[in-house]
C-alpha positions as CSV (number, residue, x, y, z in Angstrom):
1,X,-12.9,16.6,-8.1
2,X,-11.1,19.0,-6.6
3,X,-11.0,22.9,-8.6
4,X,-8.2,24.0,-10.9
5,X,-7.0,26.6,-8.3
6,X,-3.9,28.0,-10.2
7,X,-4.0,30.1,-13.5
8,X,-0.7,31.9,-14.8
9,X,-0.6,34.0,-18.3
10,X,-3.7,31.8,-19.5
11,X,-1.4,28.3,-18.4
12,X,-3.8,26.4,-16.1
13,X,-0.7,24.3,-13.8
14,X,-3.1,23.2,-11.1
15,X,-5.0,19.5,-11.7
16,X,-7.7,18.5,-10.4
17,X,-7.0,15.1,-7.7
18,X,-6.6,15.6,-4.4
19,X,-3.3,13.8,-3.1
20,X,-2.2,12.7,0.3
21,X,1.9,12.2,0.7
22,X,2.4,10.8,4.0
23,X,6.3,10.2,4.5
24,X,7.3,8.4,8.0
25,X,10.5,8.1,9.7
26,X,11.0,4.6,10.9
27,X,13.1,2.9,13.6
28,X,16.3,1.1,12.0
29,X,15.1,-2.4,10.5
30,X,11.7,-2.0,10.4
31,X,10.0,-1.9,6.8
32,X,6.2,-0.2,7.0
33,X,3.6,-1.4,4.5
34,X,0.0,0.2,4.6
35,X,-3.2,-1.1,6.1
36,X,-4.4,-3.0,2.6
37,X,-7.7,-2.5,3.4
38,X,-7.6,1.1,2.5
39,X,-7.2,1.0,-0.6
40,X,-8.4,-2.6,-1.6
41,X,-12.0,-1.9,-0.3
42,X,-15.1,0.6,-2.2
43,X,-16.3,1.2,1.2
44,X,-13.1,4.0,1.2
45,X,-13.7,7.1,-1.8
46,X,-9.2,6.5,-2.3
47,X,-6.7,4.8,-4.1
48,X,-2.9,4.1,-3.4
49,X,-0.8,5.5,-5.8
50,X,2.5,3.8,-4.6
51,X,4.5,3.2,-1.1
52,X,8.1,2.8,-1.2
53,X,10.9,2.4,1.3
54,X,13.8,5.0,0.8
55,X,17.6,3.7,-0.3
56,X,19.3,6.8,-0.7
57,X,18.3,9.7,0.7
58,X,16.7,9.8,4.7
59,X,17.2,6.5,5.2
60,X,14.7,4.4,7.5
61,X,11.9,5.9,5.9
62,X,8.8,4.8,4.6
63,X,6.5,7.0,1.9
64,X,3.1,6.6,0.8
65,X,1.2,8.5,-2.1
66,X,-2.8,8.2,-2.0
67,X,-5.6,9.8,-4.6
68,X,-8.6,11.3,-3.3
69,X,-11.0,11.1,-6.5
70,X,-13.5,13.0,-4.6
71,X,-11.3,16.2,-3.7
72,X,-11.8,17.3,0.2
73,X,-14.8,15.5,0.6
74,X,-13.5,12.3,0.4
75,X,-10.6,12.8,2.1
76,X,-12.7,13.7,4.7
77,X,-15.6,10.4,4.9
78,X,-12.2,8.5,4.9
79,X,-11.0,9.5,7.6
80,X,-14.4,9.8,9.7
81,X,-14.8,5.9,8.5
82,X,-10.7,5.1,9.6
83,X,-11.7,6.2,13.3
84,X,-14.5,3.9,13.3
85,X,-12.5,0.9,12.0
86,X,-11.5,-1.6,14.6
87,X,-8.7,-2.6,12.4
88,X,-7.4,0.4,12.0
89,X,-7.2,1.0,15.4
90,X,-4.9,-2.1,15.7
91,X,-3.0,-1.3,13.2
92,X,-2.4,2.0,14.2
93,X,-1.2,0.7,17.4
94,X,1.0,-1.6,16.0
95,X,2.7,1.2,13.8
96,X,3.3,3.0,16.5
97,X,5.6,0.5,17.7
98,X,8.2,1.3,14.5
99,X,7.8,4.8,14.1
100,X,10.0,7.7,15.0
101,X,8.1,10.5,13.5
102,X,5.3,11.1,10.8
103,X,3.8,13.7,8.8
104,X,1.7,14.3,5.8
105,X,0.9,16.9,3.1
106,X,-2.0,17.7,0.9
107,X,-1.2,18.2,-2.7
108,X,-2.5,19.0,-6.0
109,X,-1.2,17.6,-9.2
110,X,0.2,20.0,-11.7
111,X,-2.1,19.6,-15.1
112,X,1.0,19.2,-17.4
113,X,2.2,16.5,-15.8
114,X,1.5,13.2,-16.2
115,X,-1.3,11.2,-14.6
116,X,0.3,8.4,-12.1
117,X,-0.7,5.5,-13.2
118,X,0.4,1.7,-12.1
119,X,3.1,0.5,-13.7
120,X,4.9,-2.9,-13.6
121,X,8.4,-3.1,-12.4
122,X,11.1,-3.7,-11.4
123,X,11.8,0.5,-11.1
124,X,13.4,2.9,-8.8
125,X,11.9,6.3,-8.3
126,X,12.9,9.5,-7.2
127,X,11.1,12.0,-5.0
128,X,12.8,15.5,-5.9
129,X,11.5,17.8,-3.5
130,X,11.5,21.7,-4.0
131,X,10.6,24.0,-1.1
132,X,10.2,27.4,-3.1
133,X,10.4,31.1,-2.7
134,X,7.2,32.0,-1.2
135,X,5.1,33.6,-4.6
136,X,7.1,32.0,-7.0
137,X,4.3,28.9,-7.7
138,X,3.2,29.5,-10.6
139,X,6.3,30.9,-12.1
140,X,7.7,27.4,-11.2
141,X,4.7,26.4,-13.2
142,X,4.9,27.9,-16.3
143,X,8.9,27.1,-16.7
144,X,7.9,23.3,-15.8
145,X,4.6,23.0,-18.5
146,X,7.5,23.8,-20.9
147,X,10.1,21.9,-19.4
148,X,8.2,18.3,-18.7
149,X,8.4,18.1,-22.5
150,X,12.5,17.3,-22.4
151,X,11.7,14.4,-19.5
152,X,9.3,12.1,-21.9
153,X,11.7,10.5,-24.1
154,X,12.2,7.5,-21.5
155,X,8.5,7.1,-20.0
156,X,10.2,8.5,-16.6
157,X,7.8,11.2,-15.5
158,X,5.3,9.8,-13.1
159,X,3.4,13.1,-11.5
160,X,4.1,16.4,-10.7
161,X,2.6,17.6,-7.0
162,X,2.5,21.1,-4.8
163,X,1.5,21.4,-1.6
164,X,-1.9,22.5,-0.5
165,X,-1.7,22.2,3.0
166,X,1.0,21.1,5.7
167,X,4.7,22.1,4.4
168,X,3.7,25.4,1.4
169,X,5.0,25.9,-1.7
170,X,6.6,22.7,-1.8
171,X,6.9,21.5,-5.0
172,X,7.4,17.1,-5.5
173,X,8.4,15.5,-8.7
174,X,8.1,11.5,-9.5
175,X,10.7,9.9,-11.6
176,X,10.3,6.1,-12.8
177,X,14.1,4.4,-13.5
178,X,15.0,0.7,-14.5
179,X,18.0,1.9,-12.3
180,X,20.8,3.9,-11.1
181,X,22.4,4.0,-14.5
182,X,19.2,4.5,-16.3
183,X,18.6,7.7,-14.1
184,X,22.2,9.2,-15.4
185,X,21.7,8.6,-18.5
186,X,18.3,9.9,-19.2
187,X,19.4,13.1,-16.6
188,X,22.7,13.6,-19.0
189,X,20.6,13.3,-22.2
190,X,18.5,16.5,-21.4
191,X,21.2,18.8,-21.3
192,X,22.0,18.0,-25.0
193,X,18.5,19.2,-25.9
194,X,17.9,22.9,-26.7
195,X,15.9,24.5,-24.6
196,X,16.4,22.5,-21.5
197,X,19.8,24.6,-19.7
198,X,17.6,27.8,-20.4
199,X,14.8,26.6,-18.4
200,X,17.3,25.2,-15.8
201,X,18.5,28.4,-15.2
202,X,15.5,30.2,-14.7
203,X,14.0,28.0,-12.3
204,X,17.2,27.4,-9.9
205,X,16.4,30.8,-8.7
206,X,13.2,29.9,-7.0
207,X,14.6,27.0,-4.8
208,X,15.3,27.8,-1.3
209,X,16.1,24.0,-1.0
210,X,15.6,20.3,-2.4
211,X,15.9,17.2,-1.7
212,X,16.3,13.6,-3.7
213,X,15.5,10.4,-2.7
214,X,15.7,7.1,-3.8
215,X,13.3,5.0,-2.8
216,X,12.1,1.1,-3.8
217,X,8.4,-0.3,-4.0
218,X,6.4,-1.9,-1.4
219,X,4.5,-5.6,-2.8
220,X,1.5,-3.7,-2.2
221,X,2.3,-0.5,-4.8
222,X,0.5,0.1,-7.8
223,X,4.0,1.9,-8.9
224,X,6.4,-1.2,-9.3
């Protein structure tokens, strides 16, 4: 597993799984699912956490969330086994054919979130993406080990992220909703509790910018 890597006033916020978010813009009409052998096989050290198609937000974009039990290590014999895989190679071809752009990020999960595990549907989720003030990570952590505890009520917190490498101190949160409605009301609830507009307003501060999207659940996510 991969180390706890940041400590804040005796608060560990870093936990330990390796994550892979790998968000790609898509030509219009085209809908992009993963190569299932990925994450369907033991031969690869990973697991998909979910892959979803965006409705509001970027549209025409596809995003896929994968678990590296095994920390950098396994992220690494993955990809040395991907380049030998025939099949990949076709499929890699054949994504290329859809694709406008690609990227990915390496992430760590916050420890006071919770674990994403699969869950059965039919959900909407929400990305909320925070790029912070450079040196303000783990003062985004210790506001957030306090403030998950306002966001349990409705089973909607999925899994708290940061970046590692690719984009920094980007900060990604997981929502679960049974919809649009759902997501209003459970957003409107938390203002009524005490404690949750403080915290609000000590973390708005550290955002440079965010983002939300919207997004709905391939066949093949664990996350319906």
């Amino acid at each position: 597993m991969a180390a706890r890597v940041l400590h804040a006033r005796g608060a560990a916020t870093a936990g330990g799984l390796l994550q892979r978010a790998a968000p790609c813009s898509l030509l219009p009409g085209h809908r992009q699912e993963v190569l299932p052998k990925i994450h369907e096989d033991k031969y690869y050290p990973c697991t998909l956490v979910g892959t979803w198609n965006t409705w509001y937000g970027e549209q025409d974009q596809a995003v896929h969330l994968w678990r590296y039990e095994g920390g950098y290590p396994a992220l690494t014999e993955v990809m040395s086994k991907l380049r030998q895989s025939q099949e990949f190679f076709e499929f890699r071809k054949a994504r290329s054919n859809m694709l406008l752009s690609r990227k990915n990020q390496l992430l760590l999960e916050f420890s006071f979130w919770n674990e994403p595990v699969p869950r059965s549907g039919p959900n909407i989720y929400e990305l909320r993406s925070y790029q912070l003030r450079p040196g303000t990570m783990i003062e985004w952590g210790n506001y957030w080990a306090r403030a998950i505890r306002f966001r349990q009520d409705g089973d909607e917190a999925v899994g708290g992220f940061f970046s590692q490498i690719g984009q920094l101190y980007m900060v990604h949160h997981l929502w679960a909703y049974k919809d649009l409605q759902t997501r209003e009301d459970i957003r409107n609830a938390a203002w009524h509790k005490h404690g949750w507009e403080e915290l609000v307003y000590y973390t708005v501060p550290l955002i440079q910018e965010m983002e939300s999207r919207i997004m709905i659940p391939l066949k093949t996510s664990p996350l319906q």
